[in-house]
DRENPA-3360 file (N, C-alpha, C; in nm, 2 decimals, always signed):
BEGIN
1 = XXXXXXXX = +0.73/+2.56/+5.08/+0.59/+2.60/+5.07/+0.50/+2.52/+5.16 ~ +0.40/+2.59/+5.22/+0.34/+2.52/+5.31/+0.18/+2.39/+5.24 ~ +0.18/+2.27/+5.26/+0.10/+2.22/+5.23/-0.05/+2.22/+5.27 ~ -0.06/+2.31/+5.30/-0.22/+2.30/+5.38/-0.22/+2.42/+5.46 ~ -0.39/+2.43/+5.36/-0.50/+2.58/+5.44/-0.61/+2.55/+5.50 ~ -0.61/+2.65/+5.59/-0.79/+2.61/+5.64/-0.80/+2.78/+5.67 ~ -0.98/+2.78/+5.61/-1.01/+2.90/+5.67/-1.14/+2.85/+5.66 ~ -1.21/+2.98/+5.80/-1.34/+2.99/+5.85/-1.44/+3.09/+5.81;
9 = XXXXXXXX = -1.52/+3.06/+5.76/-1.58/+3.21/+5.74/-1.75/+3.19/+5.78 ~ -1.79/+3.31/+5.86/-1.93/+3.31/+5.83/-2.03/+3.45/+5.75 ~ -2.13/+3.44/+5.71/-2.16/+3.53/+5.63/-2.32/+3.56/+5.68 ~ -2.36/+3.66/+5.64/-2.45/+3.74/+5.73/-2.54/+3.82/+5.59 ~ -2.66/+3.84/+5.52/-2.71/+3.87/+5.40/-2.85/+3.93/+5.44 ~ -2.87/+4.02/+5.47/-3.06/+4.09/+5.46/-3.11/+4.19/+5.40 ~ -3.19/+4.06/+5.31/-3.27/+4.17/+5.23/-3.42/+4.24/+5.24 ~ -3.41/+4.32/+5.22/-3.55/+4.40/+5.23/-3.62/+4.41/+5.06;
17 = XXXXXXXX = -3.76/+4.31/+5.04/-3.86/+4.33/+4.99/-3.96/+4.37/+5.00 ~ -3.98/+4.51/+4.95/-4.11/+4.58/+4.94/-4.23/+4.48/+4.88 ~ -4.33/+4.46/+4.86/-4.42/+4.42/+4.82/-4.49/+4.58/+4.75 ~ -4.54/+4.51/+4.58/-4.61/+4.62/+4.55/-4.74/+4.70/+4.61 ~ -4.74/+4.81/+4.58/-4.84/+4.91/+4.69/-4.96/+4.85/+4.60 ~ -5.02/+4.78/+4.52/-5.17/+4.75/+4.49/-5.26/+4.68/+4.57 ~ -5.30/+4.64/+4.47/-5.43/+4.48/+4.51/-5.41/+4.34/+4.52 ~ -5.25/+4.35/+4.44/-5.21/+4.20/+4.40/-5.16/+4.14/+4.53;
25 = XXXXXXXX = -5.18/+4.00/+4.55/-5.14/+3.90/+4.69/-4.99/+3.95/+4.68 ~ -4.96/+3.96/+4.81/-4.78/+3.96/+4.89/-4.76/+3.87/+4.79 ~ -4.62/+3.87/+4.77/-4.55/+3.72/+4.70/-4.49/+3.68/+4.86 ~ -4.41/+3.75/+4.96/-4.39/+3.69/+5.10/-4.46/+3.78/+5.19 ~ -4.50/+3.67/+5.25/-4.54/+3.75/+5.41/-4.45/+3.86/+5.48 ~ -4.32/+3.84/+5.50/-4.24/+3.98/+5.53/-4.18/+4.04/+5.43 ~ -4.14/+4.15/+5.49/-4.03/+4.20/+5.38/-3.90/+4.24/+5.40 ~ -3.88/+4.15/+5.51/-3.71/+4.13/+5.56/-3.67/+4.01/+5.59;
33 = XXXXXXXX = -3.57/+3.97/+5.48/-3.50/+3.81/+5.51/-3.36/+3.78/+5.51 ~ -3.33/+3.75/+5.63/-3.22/+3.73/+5.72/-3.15/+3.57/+5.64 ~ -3.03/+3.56/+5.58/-2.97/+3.44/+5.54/-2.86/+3.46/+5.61 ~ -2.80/+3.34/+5.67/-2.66/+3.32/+5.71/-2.63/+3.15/+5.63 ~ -2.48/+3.18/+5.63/-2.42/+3.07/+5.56/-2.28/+3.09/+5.62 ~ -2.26/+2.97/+5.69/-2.09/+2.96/+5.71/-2.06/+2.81/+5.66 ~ -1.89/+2.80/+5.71/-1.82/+2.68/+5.68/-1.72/+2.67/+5.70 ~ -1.64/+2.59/+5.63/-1.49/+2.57/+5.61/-1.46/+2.52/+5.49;
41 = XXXXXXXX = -1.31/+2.61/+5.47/-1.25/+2.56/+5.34/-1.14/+2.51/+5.37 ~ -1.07/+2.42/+5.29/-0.94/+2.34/+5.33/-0.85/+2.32/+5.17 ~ -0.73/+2.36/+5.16/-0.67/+2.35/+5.02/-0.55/+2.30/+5.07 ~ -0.50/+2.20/+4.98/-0.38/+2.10/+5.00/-0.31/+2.12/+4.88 ~ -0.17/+2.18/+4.89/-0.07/+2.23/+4.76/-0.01/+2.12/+4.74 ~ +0.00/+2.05/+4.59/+0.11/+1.96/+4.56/+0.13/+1.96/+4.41 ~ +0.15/+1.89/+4.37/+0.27/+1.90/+4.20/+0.18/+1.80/+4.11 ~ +0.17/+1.82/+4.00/+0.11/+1.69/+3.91/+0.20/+1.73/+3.80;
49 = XXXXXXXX = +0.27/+1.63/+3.74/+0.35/+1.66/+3.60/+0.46/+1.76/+3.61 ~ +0.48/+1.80/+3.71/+0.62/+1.87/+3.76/+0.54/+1.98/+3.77 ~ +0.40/+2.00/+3.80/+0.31/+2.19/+3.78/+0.22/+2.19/+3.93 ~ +0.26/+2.31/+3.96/+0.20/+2.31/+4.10/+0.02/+2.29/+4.06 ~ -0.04/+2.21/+4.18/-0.16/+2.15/+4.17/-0.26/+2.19/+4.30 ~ -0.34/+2.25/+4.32/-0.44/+2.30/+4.42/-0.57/+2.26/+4.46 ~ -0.58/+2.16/+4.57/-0.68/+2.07/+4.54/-0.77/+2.17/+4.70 ~ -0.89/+2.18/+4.64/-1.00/+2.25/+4.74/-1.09/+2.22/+4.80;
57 = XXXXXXXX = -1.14/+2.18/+4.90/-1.32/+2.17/+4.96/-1.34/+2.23/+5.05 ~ -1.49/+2.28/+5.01/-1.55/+2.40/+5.07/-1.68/+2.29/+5.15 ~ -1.73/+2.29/+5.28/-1.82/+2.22/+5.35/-1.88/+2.33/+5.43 ~ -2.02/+2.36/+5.42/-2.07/+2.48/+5.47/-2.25/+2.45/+5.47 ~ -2.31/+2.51/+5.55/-2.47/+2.53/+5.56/-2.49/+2.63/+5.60 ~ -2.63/+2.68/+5.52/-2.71/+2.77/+5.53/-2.81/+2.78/+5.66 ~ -2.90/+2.91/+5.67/-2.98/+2.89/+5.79/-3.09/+3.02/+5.76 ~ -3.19/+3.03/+5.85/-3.22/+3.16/+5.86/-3.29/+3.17/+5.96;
65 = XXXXXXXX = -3.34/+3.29/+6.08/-3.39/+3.30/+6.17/-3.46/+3.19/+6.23 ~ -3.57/+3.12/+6.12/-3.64/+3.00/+6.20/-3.61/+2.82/+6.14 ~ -3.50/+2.86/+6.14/-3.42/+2.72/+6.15/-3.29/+2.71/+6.06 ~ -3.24/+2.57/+6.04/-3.12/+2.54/+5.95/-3.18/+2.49/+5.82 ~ -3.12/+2.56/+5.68/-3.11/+2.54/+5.58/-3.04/+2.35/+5.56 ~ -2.94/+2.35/+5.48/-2.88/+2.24/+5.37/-2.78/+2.24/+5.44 ~ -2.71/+2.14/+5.42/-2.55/+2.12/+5.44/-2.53/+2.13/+5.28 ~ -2.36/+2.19/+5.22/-2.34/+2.14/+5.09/-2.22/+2.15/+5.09;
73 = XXXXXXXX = -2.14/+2.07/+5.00/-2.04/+2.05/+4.99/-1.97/+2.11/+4.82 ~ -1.81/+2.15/+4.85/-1.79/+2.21/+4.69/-1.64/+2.17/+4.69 ~ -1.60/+2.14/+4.54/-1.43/+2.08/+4.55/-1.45/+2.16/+4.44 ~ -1.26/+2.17/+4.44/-1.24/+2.23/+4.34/-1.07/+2.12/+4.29 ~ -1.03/+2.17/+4.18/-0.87/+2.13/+4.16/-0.84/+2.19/+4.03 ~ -0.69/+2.29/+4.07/-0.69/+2.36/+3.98/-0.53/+2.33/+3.94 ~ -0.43/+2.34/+3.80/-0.31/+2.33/+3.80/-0.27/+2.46/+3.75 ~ -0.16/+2.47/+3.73/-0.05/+2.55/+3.66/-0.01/+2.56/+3.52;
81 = XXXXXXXX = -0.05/+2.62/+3.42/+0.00/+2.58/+3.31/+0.11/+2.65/+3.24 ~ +0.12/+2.79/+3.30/+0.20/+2.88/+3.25/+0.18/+2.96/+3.38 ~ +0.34/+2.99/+3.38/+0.39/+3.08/+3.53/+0.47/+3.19/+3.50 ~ +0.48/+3.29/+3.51/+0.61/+3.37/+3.53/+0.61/+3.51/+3.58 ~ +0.69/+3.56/+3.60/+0.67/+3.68/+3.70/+0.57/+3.78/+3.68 ~ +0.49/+3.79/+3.56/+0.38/+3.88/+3.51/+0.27/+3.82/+3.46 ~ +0.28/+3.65/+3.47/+0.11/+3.61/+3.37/+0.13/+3.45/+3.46 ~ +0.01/+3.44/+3.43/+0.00/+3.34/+3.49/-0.13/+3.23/+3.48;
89 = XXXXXXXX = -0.15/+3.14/+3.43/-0.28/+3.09/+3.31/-0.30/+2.95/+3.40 ~ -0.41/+2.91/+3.45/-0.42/+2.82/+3.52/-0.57/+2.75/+3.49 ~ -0.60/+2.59/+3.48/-0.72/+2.53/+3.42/-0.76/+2.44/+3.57 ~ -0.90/+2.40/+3.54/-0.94/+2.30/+3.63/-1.03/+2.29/+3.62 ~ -1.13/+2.27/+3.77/-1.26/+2.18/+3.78/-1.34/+2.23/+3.91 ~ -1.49/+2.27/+3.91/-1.52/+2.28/+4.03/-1.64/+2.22/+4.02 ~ -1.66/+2.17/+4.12/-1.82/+2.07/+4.14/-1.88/+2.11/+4.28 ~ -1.96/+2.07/+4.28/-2.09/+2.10/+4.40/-2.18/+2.02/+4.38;
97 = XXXXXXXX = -2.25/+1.92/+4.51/-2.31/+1.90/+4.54/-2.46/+1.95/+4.56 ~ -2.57/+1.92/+4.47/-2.72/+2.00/+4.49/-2.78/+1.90/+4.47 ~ -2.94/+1.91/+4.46/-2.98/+1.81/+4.43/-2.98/+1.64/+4.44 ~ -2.89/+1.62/+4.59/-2.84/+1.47/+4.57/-2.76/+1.44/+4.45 ~ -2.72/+1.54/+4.38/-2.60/+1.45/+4.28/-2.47/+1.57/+4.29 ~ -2.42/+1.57/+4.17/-2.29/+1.65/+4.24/-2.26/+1.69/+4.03 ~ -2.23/+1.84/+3.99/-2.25/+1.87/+3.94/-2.08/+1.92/+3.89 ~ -2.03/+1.88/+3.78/-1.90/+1.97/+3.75/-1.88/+2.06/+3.62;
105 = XXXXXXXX = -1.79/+2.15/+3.69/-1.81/+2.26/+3.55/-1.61/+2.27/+3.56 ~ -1.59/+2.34/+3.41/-1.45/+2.37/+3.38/-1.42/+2.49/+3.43 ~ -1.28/+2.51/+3.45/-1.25/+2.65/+3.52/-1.17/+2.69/+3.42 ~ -1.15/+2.81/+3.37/-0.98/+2.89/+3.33/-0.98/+3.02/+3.38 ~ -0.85/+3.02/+3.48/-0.81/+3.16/+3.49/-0.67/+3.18/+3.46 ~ -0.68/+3.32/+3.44/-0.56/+3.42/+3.35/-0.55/+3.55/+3.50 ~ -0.42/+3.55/+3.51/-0.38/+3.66/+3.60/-0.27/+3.72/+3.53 ~ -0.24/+3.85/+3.50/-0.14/+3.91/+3.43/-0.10/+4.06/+3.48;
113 = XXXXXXXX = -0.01/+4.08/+3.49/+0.07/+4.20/+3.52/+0.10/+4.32/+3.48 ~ +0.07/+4.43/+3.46/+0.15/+4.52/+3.38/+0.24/+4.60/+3.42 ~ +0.31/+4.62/+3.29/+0.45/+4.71/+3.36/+0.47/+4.77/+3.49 ~ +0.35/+4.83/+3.51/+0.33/+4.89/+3.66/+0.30/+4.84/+3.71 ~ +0.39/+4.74/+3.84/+0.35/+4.60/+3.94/+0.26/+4.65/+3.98 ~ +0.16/+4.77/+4.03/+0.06/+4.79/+4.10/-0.10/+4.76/+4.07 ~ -0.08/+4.72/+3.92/-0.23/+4.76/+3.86/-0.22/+4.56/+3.75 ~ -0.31/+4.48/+3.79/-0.31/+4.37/+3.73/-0.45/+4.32/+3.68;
121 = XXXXXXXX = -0.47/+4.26/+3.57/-0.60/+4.17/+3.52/-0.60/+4.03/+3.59 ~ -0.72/+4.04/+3.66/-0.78/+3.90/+3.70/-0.90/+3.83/+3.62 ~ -0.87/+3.73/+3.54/-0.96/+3.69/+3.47/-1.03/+3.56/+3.51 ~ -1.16/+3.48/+3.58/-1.18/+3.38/+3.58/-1.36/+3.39/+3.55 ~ -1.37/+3.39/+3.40/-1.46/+3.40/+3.38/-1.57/+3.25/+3.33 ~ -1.69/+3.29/+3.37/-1.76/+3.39/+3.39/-1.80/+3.42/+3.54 ~ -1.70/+3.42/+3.65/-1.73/+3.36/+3.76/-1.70/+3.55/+3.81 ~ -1.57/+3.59/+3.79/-1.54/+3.72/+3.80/-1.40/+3.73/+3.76;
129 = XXXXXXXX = -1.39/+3.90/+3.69/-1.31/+3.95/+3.54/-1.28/+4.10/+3.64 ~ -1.17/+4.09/+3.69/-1.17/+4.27/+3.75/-0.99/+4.31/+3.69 ~ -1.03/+4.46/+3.70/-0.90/+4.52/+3.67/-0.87/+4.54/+3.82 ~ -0.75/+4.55/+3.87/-0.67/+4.54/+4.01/-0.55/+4.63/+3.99 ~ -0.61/+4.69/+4.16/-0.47/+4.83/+4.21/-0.45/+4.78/+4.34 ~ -0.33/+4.73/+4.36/-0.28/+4.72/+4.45/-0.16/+4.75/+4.52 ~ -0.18/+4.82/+4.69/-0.15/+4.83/+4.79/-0.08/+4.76/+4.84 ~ +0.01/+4.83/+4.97/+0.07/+4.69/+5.07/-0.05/+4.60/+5.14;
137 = XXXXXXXX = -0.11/+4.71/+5.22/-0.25/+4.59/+5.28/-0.37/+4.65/+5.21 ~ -0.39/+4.75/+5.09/-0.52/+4.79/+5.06/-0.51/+4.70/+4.89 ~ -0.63/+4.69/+4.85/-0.66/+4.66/+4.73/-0.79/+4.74/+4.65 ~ -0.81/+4.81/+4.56/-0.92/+4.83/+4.50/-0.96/+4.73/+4.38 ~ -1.08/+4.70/+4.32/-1.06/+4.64/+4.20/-1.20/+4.67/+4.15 ~ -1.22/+4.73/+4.04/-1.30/+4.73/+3.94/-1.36/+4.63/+3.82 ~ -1.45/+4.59/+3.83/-1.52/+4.46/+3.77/-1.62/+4.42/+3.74 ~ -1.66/+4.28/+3.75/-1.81/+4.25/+3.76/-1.77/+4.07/+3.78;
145 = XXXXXXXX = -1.87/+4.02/+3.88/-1.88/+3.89/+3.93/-2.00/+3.84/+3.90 ~ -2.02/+3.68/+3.87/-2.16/+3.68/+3.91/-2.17/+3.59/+3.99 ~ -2.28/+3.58/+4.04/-2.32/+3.44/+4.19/-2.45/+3.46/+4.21 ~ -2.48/+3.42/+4.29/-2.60/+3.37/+4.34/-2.65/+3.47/+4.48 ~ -2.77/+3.52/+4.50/-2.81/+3.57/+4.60/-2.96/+3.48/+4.67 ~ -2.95/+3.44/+4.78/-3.05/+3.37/+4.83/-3.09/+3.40/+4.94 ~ -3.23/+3.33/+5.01/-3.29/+3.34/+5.14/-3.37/+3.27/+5.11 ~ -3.43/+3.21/+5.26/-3.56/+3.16/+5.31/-3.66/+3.24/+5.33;
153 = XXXXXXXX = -3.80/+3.17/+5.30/-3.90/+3.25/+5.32/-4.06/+3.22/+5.32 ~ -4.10/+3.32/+5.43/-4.23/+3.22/+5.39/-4.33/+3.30/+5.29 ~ -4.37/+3.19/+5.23/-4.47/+3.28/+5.11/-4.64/+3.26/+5.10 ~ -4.72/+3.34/+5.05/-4.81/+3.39/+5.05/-4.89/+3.33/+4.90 ~ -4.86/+3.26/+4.82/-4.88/+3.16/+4.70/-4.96/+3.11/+4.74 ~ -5.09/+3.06/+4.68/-5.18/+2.98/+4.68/-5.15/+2.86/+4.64 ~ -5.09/+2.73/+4.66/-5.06/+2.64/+4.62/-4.90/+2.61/+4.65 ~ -4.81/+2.71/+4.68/-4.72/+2.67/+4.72/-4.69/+2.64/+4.84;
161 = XXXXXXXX = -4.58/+2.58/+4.93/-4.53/+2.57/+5.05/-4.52/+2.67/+5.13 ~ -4.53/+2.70/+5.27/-4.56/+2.77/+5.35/-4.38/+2.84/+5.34 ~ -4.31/+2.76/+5.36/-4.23/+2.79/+5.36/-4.06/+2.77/+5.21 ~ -4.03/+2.88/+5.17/-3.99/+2.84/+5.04/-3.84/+2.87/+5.02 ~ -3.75/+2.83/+4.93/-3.61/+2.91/+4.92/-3.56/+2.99/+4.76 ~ -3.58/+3.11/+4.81/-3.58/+3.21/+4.68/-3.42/+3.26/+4.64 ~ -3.40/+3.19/+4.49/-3.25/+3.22/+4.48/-3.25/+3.32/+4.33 ~ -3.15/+3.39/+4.33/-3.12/+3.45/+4.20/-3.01/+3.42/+4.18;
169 = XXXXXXXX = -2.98/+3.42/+4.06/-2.84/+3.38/+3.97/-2.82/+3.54/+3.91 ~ -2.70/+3.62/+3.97/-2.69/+3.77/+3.95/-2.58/+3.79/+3.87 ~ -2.56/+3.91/+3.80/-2.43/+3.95/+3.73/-2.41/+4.10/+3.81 ~ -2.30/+4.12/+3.88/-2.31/+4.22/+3.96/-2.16/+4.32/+3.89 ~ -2.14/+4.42/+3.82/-2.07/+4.51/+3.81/-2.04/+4.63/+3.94 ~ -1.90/+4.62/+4.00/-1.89/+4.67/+4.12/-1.74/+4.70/+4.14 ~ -1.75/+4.75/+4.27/-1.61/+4.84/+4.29/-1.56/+4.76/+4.42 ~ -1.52/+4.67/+4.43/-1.43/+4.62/+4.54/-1.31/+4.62/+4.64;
177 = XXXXXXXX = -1.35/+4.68/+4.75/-1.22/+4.67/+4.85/-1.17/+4.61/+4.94 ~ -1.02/+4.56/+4.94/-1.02/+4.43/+5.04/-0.93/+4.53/+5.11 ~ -0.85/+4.47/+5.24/-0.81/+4.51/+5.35/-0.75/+4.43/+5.41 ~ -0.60/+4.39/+5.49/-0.56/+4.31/+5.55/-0.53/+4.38/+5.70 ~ -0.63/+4.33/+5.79/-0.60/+4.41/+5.93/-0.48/+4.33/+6.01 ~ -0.50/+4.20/+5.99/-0.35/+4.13/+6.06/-0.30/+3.99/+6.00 ~ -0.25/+3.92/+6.06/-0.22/+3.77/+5.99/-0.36/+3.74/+5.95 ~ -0.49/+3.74/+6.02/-0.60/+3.64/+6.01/-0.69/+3.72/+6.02;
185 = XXXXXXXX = -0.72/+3.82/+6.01/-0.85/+3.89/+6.02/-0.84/+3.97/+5.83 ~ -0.92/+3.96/+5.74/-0.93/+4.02/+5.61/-1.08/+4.14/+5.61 ~ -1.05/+4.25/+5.56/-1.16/+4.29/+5.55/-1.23/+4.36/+5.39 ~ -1.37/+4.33/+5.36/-1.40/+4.34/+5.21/-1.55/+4.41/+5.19 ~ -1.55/+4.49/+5.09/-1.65/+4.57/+5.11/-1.68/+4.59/+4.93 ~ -1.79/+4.56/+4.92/-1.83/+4.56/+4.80/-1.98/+4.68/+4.77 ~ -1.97/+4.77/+4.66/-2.09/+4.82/+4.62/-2.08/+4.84/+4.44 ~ -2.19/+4.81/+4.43/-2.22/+4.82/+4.27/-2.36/+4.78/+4.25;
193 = XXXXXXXX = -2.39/+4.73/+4.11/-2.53/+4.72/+4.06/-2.57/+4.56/+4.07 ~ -2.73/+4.51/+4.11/-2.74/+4.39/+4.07/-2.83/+4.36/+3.96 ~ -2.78/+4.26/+3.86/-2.85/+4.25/+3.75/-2.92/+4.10/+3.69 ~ -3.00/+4.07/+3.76/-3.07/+3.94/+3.74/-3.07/+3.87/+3.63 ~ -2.98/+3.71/+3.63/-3.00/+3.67/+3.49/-3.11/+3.53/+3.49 ~ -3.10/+3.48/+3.62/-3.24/+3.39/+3.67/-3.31/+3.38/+3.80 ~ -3.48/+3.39/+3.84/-3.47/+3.44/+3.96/-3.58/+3.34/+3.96 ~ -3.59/+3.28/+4.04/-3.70/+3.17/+4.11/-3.70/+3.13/+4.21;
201 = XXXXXXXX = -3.80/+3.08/+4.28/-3.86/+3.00/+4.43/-3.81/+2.86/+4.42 ~ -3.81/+2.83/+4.48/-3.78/+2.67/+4.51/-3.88/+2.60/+4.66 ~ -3.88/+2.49/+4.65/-3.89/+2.40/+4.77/-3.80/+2.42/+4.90 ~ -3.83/+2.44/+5.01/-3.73/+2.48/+5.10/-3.57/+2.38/+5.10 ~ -3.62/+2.28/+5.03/-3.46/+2.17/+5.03/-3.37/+2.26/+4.94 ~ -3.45/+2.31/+4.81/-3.38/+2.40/+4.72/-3.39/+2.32/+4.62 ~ -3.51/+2.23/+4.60/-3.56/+2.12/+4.47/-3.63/+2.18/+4.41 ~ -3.67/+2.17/+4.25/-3.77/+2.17/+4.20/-3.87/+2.11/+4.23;
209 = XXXXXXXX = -4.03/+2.13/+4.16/-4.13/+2.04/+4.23/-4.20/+1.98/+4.11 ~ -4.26/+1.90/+4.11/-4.29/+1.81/+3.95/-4.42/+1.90/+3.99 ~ -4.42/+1.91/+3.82/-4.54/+1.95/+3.74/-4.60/+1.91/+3.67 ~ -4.73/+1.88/+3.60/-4.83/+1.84/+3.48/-4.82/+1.93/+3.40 ~ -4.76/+1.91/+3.26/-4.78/+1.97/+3.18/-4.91/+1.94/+3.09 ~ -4.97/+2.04/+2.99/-5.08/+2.00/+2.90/-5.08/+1.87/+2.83 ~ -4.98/+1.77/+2.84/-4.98/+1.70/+2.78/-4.96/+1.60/+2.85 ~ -5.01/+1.62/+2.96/-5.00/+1.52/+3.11/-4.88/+1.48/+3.10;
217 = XXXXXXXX = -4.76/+1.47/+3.07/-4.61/+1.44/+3.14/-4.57/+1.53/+3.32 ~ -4.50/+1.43/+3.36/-4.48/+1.50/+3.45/-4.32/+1.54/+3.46 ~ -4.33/+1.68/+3.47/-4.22/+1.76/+3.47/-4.13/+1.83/+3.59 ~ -4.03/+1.86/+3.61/-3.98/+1.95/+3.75/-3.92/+2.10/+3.72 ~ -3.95/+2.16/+3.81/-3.91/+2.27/+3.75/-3.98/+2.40/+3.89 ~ -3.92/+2.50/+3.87/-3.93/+2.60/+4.03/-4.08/+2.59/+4.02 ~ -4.09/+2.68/+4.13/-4.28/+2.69/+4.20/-4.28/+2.79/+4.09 ~ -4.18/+2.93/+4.07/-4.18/+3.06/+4.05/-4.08/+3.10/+3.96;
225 = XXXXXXXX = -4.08/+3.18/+3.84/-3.95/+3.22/+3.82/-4.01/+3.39/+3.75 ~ -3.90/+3.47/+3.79/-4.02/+3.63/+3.75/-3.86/+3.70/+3.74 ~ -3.87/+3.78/+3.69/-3.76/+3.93/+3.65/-3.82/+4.01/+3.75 ~ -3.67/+4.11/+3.72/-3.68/+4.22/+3.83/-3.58/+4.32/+3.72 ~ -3.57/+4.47/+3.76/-3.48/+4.56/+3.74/-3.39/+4.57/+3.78 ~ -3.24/+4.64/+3.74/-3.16/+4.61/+3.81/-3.14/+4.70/+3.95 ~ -3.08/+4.69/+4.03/-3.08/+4.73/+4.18/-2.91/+4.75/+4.24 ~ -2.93/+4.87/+4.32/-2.75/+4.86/+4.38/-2.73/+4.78/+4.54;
233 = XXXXXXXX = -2.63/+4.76/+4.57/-2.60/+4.70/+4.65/-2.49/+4.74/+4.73 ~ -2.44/+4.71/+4.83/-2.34/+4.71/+4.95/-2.36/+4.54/+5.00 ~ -2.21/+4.52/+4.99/-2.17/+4.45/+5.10/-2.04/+4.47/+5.15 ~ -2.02/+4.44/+5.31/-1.95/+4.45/+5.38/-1.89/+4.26/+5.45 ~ -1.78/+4.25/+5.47/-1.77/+4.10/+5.47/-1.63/+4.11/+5.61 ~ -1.61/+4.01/+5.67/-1.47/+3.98/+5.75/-1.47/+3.87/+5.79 ~ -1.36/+3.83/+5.76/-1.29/+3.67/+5.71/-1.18/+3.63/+5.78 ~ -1.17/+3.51/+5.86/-1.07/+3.50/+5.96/-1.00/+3.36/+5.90;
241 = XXXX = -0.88/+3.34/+5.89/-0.78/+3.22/+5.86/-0.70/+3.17/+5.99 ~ -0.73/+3.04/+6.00/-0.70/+3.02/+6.12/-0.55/+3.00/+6.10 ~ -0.46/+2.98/+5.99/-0.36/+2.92/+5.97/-0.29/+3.06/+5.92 ~ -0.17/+3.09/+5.95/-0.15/+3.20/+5.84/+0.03/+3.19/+5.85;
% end
């Protein structure tokens, strides 16, 4: 088995904000915002306690039309706890770097088989839970992920920064298709629903900004945080491995 991956990816995201048809101030000045984010990821296979062991870092920055975003950094390490030709139960760790500190959360995932090698449960929740049909090079999969959707932007706030970074924390229910065009080229195409579970502004670093509360303490916390309805989506993705 080979000890070491590397793959490249870059990623391409524009969204279009209407601003409401009234009286009320723009929340942004446009209503089209261009995010790109690439990087590299690198995974090193080895054994801990006689159980295969998967150690991960992801190094990548953001950007958008009128400049560069963040650099950020993400590890992961995951083992083996149960293997066998139909199930497969695996724990760990992933952290990320924000805020100048670095942040860890627990992992478990469950992958399992049914009778009919074609159709499998992928469980790593709450990150993404899909049912899977698979293909020689096609894959469908039925599910729901959540993550994060973001952009730069400049905004229209009385008191905020000219320039700001707007993130949502999404739960997306969707229909997923991957595609293997050759050793190193992947291709993936997503449509379904997005459904907002936190949505706020930030400082363009992607900080909170201290606040005075009524009781004069000083507090941190977004410029903005506001709901939306839920909305559908498309995306379209292609992914190159340099190693294969």
């Amino acid at each position: 088995m080979k000890k070491v991956s590397l793959y490249a990816n870059i990623d391409y995201s524009c969204y279009i904000i209407r601003n409401q048809p009234n009286n009320e101030p723009a929340f942004f000045q446009e209503d089209t915002h261009n995010y790109y984010n690439g990087g590299f990821t690198g995974a090193y296979y080895t054994s801990l306690f006689h159980r295969p062991l998967i150690l991960s870092t992801i190094v990548s920055v953001d950007a958008w039309e009128k400049g560069w975003g963040k650099l950020q950094a993400k590890m992961a390490a995951m083992t083996v706890l149960k293997q066998s030709e139909r199930t497969k139960f695996s724990v760990g760790f992933f952290g990320m770097s924000l805020y100048h500190s670095v942040s860890i959360f627990p992992v478990i995932a469950f992958w399992y088989r049914f009778s009919n090698p074609i159709w499998s449960l992928d469980l790593t929740p709450p990150s993404q839970m899909y049912l899977r049909y698979q293909m020689k090079f096609h894959r469908v999969s039925i599910g729901t992920t959540m993550g994060t959707d973001n952009f730069y932007a400049r905004t229209s706030l009385v008191g905020a920064p000219s320039v700001c970074y707007f993130s949502e924390v999404v739960m997306k229910p969707e229909v997923q298709y991957e595609y293997i065009i050759n050793r190193h080229f992947y291709l993936t195409a997503h449509i379904g629903l997005s459904m907002v579970l936190k949505s706020a502004l930030y400082n363009k670093n992607q900080k909170d900004v201290e606040l005075t509360n009524e009781n004069g303490e000083r507090t941190k916390a977004p410029i903005l945080e506001q709901d939306r309805s839920p909305v559908p989506f498309i995306n379209v993705g292609l992914s190159y491995s340099l190693f294969k």
